[in-house]
C-alpha positions as CSV (number, residue, x, y, z in Angstrom):
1,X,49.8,55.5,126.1
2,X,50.2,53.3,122.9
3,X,48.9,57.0,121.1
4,X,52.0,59.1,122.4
5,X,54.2,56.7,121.5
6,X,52.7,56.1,117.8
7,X,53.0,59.7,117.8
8,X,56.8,60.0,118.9
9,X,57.8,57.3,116.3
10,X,56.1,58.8,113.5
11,X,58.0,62.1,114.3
12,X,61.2,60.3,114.8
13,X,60.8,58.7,111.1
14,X,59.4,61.5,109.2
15,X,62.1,64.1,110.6
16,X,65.1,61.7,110.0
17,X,63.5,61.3,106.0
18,X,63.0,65.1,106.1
19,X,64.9,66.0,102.6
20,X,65.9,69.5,103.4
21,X,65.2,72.6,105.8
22,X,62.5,73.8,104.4
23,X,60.7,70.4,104.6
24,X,62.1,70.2,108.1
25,X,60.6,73.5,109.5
26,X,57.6,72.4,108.1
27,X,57.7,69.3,110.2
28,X,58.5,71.4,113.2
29,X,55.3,73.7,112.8
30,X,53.5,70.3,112.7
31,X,54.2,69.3,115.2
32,X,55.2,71.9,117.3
33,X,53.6,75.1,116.5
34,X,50.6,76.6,118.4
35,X,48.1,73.5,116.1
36,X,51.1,70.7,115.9
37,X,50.2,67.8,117.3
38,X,52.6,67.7,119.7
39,X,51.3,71.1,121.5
40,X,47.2,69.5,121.0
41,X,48.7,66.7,123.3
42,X,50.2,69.2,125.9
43,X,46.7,70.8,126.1
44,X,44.8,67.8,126.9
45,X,46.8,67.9,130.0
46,X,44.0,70.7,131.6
47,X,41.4,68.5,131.3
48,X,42.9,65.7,132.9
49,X,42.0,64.6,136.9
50,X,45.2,65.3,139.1
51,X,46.0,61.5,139.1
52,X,46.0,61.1,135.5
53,X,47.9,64.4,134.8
54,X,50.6,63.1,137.2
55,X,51.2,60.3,135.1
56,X,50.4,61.0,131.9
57,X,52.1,64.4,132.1
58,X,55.9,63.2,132.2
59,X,55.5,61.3,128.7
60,X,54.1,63.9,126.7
61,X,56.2,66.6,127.8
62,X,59.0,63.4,127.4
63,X,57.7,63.3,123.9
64,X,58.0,66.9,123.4
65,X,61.6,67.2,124.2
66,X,62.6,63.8,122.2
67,X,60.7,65.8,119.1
68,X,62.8,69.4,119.6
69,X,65.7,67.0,119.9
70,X,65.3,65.5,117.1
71,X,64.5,67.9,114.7
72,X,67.4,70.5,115.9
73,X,69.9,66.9,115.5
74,X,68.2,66.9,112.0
75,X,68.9,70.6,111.7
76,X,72.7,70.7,112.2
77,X,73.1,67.3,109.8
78,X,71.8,69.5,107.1
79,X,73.3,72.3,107.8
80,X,76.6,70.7,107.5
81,X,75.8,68.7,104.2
82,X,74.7,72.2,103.1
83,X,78.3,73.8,103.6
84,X,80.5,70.7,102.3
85,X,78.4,70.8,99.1
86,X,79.3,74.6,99.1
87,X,82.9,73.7,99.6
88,X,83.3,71.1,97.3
89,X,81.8,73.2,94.7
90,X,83.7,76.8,95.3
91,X,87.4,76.6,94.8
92,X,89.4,79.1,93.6
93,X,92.3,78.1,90.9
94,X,95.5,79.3,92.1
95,X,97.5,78.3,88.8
96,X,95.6,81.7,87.3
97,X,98.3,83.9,85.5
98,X,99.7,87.0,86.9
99,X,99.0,90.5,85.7
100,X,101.2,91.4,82.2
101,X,102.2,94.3,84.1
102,X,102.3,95.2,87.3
103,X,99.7,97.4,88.8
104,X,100.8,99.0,92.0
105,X,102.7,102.4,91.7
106,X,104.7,104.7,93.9
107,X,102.9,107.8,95.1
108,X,104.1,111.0,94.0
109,X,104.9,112.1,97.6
110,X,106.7,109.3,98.2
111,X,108.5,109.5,95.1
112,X,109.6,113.0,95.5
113,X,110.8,112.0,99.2
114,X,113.2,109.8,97.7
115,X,114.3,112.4,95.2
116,X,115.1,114.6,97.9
117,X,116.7,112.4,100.3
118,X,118.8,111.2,97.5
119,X,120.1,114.9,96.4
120,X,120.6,116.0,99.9
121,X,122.8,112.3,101.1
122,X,124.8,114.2,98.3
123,X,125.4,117.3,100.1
124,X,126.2,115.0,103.1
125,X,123.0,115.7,104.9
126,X,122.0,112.8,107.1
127,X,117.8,112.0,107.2
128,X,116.5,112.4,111.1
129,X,112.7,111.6,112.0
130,X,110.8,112.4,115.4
131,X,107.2,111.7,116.6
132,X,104.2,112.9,115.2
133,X,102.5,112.9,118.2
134,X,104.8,115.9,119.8
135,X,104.5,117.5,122.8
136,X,104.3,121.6,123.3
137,X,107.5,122.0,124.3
138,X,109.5,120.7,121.7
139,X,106.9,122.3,118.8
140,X,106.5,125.7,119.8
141,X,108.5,126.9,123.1
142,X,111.9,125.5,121.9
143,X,111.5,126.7,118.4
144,X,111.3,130.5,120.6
145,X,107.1,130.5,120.9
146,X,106.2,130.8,124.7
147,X,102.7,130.5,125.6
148,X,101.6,133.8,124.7
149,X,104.1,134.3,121.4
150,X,101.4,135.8,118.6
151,X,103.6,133.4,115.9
152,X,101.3,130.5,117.5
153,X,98.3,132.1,115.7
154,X,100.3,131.4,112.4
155,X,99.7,127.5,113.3
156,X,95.9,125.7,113.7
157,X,96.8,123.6,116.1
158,X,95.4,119.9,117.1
159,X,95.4,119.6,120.5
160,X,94.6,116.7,122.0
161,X,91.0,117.2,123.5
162,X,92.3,116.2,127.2
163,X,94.7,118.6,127.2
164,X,93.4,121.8,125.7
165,X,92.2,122.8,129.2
166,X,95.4,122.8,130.3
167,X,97.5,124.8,128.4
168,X,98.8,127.1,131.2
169,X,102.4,128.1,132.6
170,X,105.1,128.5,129.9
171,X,108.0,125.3,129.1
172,X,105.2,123.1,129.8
173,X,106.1,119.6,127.9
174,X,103.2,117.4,128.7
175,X,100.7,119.1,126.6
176,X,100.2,117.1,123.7
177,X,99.3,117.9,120.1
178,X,100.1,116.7,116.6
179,X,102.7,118.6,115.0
180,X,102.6,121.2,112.8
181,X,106.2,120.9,111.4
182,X,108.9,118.8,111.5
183,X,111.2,121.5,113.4
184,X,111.0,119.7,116.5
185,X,113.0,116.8,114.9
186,X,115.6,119.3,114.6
187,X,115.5,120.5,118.6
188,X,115.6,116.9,119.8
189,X,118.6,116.4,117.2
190,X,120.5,119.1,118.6
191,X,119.5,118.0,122.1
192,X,120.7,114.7,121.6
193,X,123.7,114.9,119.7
194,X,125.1,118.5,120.3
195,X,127.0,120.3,117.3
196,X,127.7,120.4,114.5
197,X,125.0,119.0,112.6
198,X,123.6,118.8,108.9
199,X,120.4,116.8,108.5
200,X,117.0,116.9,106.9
201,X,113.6,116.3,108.6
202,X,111.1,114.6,106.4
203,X,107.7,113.4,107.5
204,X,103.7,114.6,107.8
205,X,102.8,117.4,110.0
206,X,99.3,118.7,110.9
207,X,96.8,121.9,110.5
208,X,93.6,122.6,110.2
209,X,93.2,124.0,107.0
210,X,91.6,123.0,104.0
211,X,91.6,123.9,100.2
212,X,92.8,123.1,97.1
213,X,95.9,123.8,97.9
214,X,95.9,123.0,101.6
215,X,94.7,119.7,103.4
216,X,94.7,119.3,107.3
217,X,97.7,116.3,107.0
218,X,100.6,117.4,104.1
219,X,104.4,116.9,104.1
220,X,107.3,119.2,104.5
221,X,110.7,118.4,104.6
222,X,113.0,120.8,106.9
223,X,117.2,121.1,107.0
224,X,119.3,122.3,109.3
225,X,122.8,122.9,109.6
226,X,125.0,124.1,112.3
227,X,128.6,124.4,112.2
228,X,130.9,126.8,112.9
229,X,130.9,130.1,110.6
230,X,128.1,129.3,108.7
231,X,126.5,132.6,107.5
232,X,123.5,132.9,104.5
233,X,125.7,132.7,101.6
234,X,126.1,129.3,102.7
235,X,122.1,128.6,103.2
236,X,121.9,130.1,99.7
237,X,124.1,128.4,98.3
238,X,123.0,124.9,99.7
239,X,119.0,126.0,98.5
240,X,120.6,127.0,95.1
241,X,122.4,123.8,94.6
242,X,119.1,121.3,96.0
243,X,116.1,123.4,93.8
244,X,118.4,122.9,90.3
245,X,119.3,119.2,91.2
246,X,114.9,118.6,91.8
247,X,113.9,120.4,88.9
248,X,116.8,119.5,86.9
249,X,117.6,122.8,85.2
250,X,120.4,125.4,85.6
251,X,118.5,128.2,84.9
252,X,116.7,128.6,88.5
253,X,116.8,131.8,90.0
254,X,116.4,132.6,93.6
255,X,115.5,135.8,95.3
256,X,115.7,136.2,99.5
257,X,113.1,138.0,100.4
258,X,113.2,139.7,104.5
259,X,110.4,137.6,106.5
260,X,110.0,136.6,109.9
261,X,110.3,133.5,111.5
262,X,110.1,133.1,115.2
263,X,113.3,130.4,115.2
264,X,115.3,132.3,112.6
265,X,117.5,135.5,112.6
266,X,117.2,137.1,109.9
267,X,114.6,135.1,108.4
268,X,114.1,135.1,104.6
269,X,110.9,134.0,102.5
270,X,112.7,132.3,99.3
271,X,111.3,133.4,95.8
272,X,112.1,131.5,92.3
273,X,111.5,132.7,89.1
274,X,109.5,131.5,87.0
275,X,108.2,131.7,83.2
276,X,105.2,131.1,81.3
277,X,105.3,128.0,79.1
278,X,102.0,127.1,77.1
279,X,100.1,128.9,79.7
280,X,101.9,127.0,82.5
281,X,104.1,128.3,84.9
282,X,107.7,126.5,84.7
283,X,110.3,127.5,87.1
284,X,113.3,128.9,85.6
285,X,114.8,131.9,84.5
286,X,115.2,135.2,86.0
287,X,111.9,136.5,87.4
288,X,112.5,140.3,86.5
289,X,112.8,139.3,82.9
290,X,109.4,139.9,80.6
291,X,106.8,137.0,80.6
292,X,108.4,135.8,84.0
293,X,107.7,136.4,87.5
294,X,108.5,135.0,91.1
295,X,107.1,132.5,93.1
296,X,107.4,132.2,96.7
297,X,108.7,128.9,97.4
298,X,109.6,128.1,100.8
299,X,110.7,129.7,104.0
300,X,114.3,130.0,105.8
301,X,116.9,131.8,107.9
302,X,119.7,131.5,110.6
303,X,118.7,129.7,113.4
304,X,118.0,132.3,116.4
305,X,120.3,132.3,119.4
306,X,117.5,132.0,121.5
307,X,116.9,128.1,119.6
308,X,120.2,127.3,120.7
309,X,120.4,127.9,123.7
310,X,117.0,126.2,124.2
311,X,119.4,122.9,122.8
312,X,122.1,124.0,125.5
313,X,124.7,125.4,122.4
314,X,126.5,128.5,122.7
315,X,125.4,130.7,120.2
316,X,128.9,132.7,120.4
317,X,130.3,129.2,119.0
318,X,128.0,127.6,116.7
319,X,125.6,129.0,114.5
320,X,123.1,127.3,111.9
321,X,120.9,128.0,108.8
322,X,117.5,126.2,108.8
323,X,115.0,126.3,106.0
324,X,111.5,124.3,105.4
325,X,109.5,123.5,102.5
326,X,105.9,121.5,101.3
327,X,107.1,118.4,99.6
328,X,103.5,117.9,98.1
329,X,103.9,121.6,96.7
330,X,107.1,120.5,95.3
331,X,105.4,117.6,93.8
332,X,102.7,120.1,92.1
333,X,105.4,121.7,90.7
334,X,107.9,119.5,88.9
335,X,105.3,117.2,87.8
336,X,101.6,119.8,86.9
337,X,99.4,118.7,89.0
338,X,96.8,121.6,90.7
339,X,95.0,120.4,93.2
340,X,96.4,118.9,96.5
341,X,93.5,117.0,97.8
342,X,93.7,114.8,94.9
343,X,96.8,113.7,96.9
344,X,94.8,112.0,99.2
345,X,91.2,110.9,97.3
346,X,93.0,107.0,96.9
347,X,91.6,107.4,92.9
348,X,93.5,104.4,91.3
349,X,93.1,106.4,88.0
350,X,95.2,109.1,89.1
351,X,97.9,107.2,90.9
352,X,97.7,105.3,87.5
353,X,98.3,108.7,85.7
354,X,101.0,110.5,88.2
355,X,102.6,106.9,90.2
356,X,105.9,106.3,89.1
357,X,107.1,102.7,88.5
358,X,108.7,100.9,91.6
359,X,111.6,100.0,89.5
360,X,112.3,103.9,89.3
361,X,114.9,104.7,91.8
362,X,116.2,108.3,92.0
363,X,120.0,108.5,91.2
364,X,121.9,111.7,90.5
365,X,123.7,109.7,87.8
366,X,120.6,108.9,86.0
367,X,118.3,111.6,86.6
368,X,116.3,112.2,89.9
369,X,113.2,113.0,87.5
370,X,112.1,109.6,87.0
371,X,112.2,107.9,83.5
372,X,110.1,105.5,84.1
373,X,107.0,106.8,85.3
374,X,104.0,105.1,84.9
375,X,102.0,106.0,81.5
376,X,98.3,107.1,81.7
């Protein structure tokens, strides 16, 4: 007896004076590991007569417990002195200077968005946004694509993998995909406010497809007007007036081109000249002329009777242009960059080179081609 309990007080003193964890696990595989002494003194208990291991087994296993309680009470106290000394000692000085200059920047995209909304409040075009997550209804079969229109080979589609089994049965809305315009912002428009309307339909849309020049997310802005006795001289005219104000010159040329469009009639691709400037191609000028060409630009057309009377409007009343175009082709283009995926790498060094400085806001007075962009 007077043995076990020399041998708990010794633990008890030597654990408490235990300096560190290191010295502390060493004192728990003394004591308690397969040759501590504390698990010798459990195997004595085999030897012992039934009598004696009745009453001598209670204190050692009594003296086991009060060891493993000790050491894991030791344990957490310096565990805890271990942390405060590590937060005493790490601090982090808050009276550090800020940056000399700022070092966030404005995307291209999202600087050319602004450019454009800015032109087109000018024309008295009002900026409408719709889901991206669409449903089949309003991205193909109200835009005059029925289930089995060939035009829906012209778009990879993302369908949404628990609903690609059921695409069946023509007009049916709760088939789900991510969009692959933003021309759907213009059918719920009409739905929900009628005629007339002028607005423009910015946002990202979705296809798989992917290149240097195509990426499976990319942004496209779309307008749409519908009025009464609006005819293509006024969709050329409006596509005129928006592609000098971006690029800022008077020189540029357009040139209709017949297409197809399932939700326009006629439809016309839109070509713009272009000339070669230090072995760049600058828009501007007339396309016909030597050392120039054309570049197809963007796609248009009157809206198709068929569209509108999907949006419940009377096509013998009202009638509409609509035209679409890549706003991170436009970006390409005013400001020479030639790959699209860079777009989308998150490189600081070239958001550094092609960001613009959030202090540049896009006015017509002072020049939608922002001044201030960021230098290299």
């Amino acid at each position: 007896m007077s043995d076990i309990e020399t041998l708990a007080a010794e633990a008890d003193r030597s654990i408490a004076a235990a300096p560190d964890l290191a010295a502390l696990e060493a004192l728990r595989v003394a004591l308690l590991g397969k040759q501590g002494s504390v698990s010798v003194l459990l195997k004595t208990l085999g030897a012992m007569s039934p009598e004696m291991r009745q009453s001598e087994g209670p204190r050692i296993h009594a003296v086991r417990e009060r060891v493993t309680a000790a050491l894991a009470a030791r344990k957490a106290a310096l565990e805890a002195a271990a942390l405060d000394l590590r937060l005493a000692s790490e601090t982090i000085d808050l009276t550090l200077p800020a940056p000399e200059a700022p070092r966030g920047a404005i995307h291209p995209v999202s600087q050319v968005m602004d450019e454009l909304a800015e032109i087109f409040a000018d024309l008295g075009f009002a900026v409408a946004t719709g889901p991206e997550i669409e449903d089949d209804w309003h991205n193909f079969t109200a835009l005059n694509m029925p289930e089995t229109h060939p035009a829906r080979a012209m778009h990879d589609t993302f369908y949404f993998p628990d609903q690609m089994a059921q695409r069946t049965g023509e007009g049916d809305a709760g088939k789900m995909l991510l969009r692959t315009h933003t021309s759907p912002v213009q059918i719920r428009t009409m739905v929900a406010q009628g005629a007339p309307v002028r607005i423009i339909a910015p946002g990202r849309v979705y296809r798989s497809d992917s290149d240097a020049t195509h990426t499976p997310m990319f942004h496209q802005i779309e307008g749409l007007v519908i009025d009464r006795g609006i005819h293509l001289g006024h969709l050329k005219w409006t596509l005129e007036t928006f592609l000098k104000a971006f690029f800022e010159r008077d020189d540029i040329v357009l040139r209709l081109r017949p297409s197809y469009f399932p939700f326009t009639e006629p439809s016309v691709e839109v070509d713009v000249g272009w000339e070669n400037v230090g072995g760049r191609r600058v828009l501007g000028g007339d396309g016909d002329a030597p050392g120039h060409g054309w570049m197809e630009l963007l796609g248009s057309g009157m809206v198709s009777p068929r569209v509108l009377k999907f949006c419940n409007l009377d096509p013998n009343e009202w009638q509409g242009f609509a035209f679409g175009v890549g706003v991170d082709r436009l970006a390409m283009l005013k400001y020479g960059m030639d790959d699209l995926r860079a777009f989308f790498d998150g490189d600081l060094r070239w958001l550094r080179h092609y960001g613009f400085s959030a202090l540049d806001v896009p006015t017509l007075s002072a020049g939608v081609g922002a001044q201030n962009r960021m230098a290299p």
